[in-house]
VMD Tcl script that draws the C-alpha trace (Angstrom):
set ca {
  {77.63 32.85 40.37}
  {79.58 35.33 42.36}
  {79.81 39.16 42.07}
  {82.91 40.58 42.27}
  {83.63 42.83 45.56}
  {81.49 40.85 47.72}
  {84.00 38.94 49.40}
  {84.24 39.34 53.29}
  {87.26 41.94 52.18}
  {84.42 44.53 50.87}
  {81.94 45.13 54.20}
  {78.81 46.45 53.10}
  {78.97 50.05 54.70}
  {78.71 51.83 51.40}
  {75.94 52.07 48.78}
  {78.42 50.33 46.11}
  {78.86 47.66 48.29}
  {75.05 46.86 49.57}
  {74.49 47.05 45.78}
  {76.56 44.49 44.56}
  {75.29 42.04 47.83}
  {71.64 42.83 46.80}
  {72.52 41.88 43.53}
  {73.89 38.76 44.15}
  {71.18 37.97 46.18}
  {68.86 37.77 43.25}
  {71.17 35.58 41.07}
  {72.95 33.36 44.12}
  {71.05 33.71 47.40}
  {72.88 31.02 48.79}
  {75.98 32.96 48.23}
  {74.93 35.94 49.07}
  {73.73 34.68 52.57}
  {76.63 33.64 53.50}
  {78.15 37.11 52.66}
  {75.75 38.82 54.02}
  {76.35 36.47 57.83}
  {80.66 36.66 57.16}
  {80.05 40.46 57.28}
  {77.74 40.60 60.21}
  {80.32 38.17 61.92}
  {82.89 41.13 60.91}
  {80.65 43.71 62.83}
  {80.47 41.67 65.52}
  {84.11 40.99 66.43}
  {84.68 44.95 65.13}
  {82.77 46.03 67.58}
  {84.13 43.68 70.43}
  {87.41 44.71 69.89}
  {86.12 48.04 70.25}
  {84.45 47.34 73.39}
  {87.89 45.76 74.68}
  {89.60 48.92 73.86}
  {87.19 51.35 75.29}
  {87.76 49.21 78.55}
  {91.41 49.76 78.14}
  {92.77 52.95 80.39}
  {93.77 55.43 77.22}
  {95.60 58.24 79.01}
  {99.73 57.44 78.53}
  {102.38 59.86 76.83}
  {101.79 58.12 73.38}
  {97.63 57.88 73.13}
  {96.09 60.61 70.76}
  {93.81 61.26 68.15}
  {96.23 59.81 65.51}
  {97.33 56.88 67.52}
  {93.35 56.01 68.16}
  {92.94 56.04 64.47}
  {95.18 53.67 63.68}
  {94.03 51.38 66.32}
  {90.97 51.61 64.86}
  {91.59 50.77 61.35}
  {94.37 47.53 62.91}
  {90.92 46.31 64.95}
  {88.68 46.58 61.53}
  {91.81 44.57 59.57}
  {91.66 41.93 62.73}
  {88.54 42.07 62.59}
  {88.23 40.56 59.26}
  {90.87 38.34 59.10}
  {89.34 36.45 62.55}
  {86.15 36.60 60.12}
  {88.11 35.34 57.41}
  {88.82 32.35 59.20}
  {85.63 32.06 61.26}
  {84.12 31.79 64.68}
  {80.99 30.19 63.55}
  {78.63 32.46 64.33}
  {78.38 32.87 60.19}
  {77.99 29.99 59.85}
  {75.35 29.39 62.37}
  {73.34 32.16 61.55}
  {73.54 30.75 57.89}
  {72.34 27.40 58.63}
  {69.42 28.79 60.87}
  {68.39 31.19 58.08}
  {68.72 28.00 55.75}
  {66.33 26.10 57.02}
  {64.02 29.82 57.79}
  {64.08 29.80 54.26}
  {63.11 26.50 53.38}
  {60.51 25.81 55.51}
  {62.16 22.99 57.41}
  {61.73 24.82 60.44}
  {59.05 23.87 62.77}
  {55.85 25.79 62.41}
  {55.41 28.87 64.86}
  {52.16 27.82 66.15}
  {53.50 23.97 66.77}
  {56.66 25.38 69.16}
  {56.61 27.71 72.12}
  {59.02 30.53 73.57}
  {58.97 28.88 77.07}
  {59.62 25.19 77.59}
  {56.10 23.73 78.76}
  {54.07 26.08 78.11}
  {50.36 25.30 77.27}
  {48.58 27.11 74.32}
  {46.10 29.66 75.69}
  {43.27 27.78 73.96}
  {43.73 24.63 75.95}
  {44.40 26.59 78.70}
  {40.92 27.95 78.86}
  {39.25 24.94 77.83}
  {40.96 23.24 81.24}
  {39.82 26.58 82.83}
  {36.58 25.90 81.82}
  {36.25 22.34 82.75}
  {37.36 22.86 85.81}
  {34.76 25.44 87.26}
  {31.98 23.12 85.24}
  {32.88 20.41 87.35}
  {33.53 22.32 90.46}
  {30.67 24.75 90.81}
  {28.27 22.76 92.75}
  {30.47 22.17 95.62}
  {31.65 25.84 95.36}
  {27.88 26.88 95.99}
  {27.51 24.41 98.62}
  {30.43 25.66 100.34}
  {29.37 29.18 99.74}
  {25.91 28.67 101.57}
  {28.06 27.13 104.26}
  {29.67 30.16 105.05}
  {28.05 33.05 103.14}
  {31.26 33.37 100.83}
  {30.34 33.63 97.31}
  {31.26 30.69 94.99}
  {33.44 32.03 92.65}
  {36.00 33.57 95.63}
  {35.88 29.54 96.49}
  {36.61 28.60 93.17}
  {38.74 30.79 92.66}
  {40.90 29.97 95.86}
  {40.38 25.71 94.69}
  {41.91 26.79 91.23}
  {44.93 28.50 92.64}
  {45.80 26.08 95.20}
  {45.23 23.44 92.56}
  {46.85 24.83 89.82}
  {43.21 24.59 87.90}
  {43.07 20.88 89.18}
  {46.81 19.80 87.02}
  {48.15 20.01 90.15}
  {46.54 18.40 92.73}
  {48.08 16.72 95.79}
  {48.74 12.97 95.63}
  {49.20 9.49 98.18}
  {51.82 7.61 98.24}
  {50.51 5.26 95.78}
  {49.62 7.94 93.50}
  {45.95 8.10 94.34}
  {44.23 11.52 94.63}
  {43.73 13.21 98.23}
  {40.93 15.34 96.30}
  {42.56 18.14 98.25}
  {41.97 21.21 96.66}
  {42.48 23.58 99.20}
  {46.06 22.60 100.00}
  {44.64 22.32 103.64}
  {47.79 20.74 106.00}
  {46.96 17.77 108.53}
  {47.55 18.92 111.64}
  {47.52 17.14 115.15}
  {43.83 17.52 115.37}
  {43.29 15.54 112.10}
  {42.16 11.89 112.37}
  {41.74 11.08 108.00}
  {43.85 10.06 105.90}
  {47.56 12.04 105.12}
  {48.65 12.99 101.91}
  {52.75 13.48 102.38}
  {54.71 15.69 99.84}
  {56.99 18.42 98.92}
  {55.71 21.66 98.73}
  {57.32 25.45 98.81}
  {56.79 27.34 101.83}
  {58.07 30.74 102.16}
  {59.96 32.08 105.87}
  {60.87 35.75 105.86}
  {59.87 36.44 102.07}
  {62.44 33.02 101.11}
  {61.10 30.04 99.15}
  {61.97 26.58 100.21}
  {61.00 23.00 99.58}
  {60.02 20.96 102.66}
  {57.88 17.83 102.94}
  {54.61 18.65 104.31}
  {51.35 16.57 105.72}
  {48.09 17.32 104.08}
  {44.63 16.20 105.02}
  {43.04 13.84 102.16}
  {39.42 13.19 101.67}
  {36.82 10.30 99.22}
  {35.83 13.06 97.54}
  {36.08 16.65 95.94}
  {32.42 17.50 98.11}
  {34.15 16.70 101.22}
  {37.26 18.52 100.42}
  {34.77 21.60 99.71}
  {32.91 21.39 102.98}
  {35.89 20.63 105.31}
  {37.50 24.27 103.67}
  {34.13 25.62 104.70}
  {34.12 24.01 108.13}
  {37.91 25.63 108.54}
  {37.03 29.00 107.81}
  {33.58 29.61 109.21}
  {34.95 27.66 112.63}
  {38.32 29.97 112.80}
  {37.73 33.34 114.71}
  {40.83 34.19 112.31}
  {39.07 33.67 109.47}
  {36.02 35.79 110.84}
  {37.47 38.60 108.47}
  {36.57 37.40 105.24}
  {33.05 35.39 105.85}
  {30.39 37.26 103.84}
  {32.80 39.40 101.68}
  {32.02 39.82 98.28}
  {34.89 41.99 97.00}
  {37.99 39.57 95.57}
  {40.78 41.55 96.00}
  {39.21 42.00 100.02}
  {39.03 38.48 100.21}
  {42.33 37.28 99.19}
  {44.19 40.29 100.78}
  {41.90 39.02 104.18}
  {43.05 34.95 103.67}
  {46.94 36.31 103.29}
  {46.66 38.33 106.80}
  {45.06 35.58 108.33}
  {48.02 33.56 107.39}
  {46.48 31.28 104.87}
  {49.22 30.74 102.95}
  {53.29 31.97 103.48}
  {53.32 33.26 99.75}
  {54.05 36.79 100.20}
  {52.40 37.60 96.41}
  {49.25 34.99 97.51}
  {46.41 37.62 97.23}
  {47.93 39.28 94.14}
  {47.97 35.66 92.60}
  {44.64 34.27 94.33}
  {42.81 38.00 92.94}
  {44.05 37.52 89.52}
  {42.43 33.94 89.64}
  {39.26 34.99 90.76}
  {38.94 37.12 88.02}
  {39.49 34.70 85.40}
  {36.89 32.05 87.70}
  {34.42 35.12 87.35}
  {34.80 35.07 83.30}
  {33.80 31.34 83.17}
  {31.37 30.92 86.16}
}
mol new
graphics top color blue
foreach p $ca { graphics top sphere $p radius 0.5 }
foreach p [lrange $ca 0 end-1] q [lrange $ca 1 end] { graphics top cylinder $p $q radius 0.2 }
display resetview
């Protein structure tokens, strides 16, 4: 059933107007919908054209008050009539409302604003499993060198994006690296080969790197405590307790070429310290 006036002729900019649409949209939603997106779609070019104009130099012989008037009321007219015809923004506002409406759009908690990301539930149950099956390594690391577990964990998590990320063989096997330790000419075990982002001058790139592999996570522990508690560079951060010291002292020492690495390795540790 339609109203008369409601046609994408009458904009709804006075109380008459809004009236009539909020009638209609008690006896024809559908209808009024559809008004209601033509008009917006009328705003929208309106206010383009106005935009176009504004970024038009107005200072000849003929421009005044009168003339911008009347330029005004030919960009509302155009305005419509492009409406009157469509762009489709009308009518895809109208079909995404549509199916708002009906409930054929998918649930909020079943989609996600950022492709890929993981709900924060599961997130802290693989948080969770992750220092579980990690701590006792962490602790014998930490009586290795006198750093305190969770600044280990915390350190394995990052590197390892909480173990979803870890390094990989050629044949897809894991190197149980969790340290993201490199192989360099000193190392005699097995190489791990892939590409990874290293940062020159504050500038990410991708580069193929060699990293060391090991049989097992316990190994990978104890060969990170071997590296820093045999490093005089290292001597800097053996025995502190404080997080933010300790990942501020691994990024001096040149760790990693991250420039953000102890911002990112502190804000780990924190979460490690919630679940240790």
């Amino acid at each position: 059933m339609a109203i008369p006036g409601t046609d994408i002729g009458s904009l709804a900019a006075d109380s008459q107007s809004l009236d009539k649409l909020r009638l209609q949209a008690k006896q024809a939603p559908d209808q009024a919908l559809k008004a209601a997106a033509q008009q917006f779609e009328t705003v929208f070019l309106n206010m383009m054209l106005k935009s176009m104009r504004d970024a038009t130099p107005q200072d000849g012989a003929l421009d005044s008050e009168q003339t911008k008037m009347f330029t005004g009321m030919l960009d509302q007219q155009l305005a419509q009539n492009m409406s009157a015809r469509g762009i489709g923004l009308a009518d895809l506002m109208v079909k995404q409302l549509s199916r708002t409406h009906s409930g054929s759009a998918p649930a909020p908690a079943a989609t996600s604003a950022v492709p890929g990301a993981v709900p924060s539930a599961y997130q802290g149950d693989v948080q969770q499993a992750f220092v579980d099956r990690m701590k006792a390594p962490a602790e014998q690391a930490s009586r290795s060198t006198g750093i305190p577990a969770h600044l280990i964990l915390g350190q394995a998590a990052l590197e390892s994006g909480w173990g979803k990320r870890e390094i990989r063989m050629a044949d897809g096997s894991n190197s149980h690296n969790l340290f993201g330790i490199k192989a360099g000419k000193d190392w005699n075990g097995k190489v791990a080969e892939v590409t990874t982002t290293e940062y020159h001058n504050g500038v990410a790139s991708k580069q193929v790197e060699r990293f060391r592999a090991y049989g097992s996570y316990a190994e990978s522990f104890q060969d990170y405590a071997n590296l820093l508690s045999g490093n005089p560079r290292y001597a800097g951060v053996i025995g502190q307790g404080d997080a933010r010291m300790f990942a501020q002292g691994l990024q001096q020492a040149g760790y990693a070429t991250d420039p953000r690495y102890a911002d990112k390795l502190a804000g780990v540790i924190g979460s490690v310290s919630a679940r240790a």
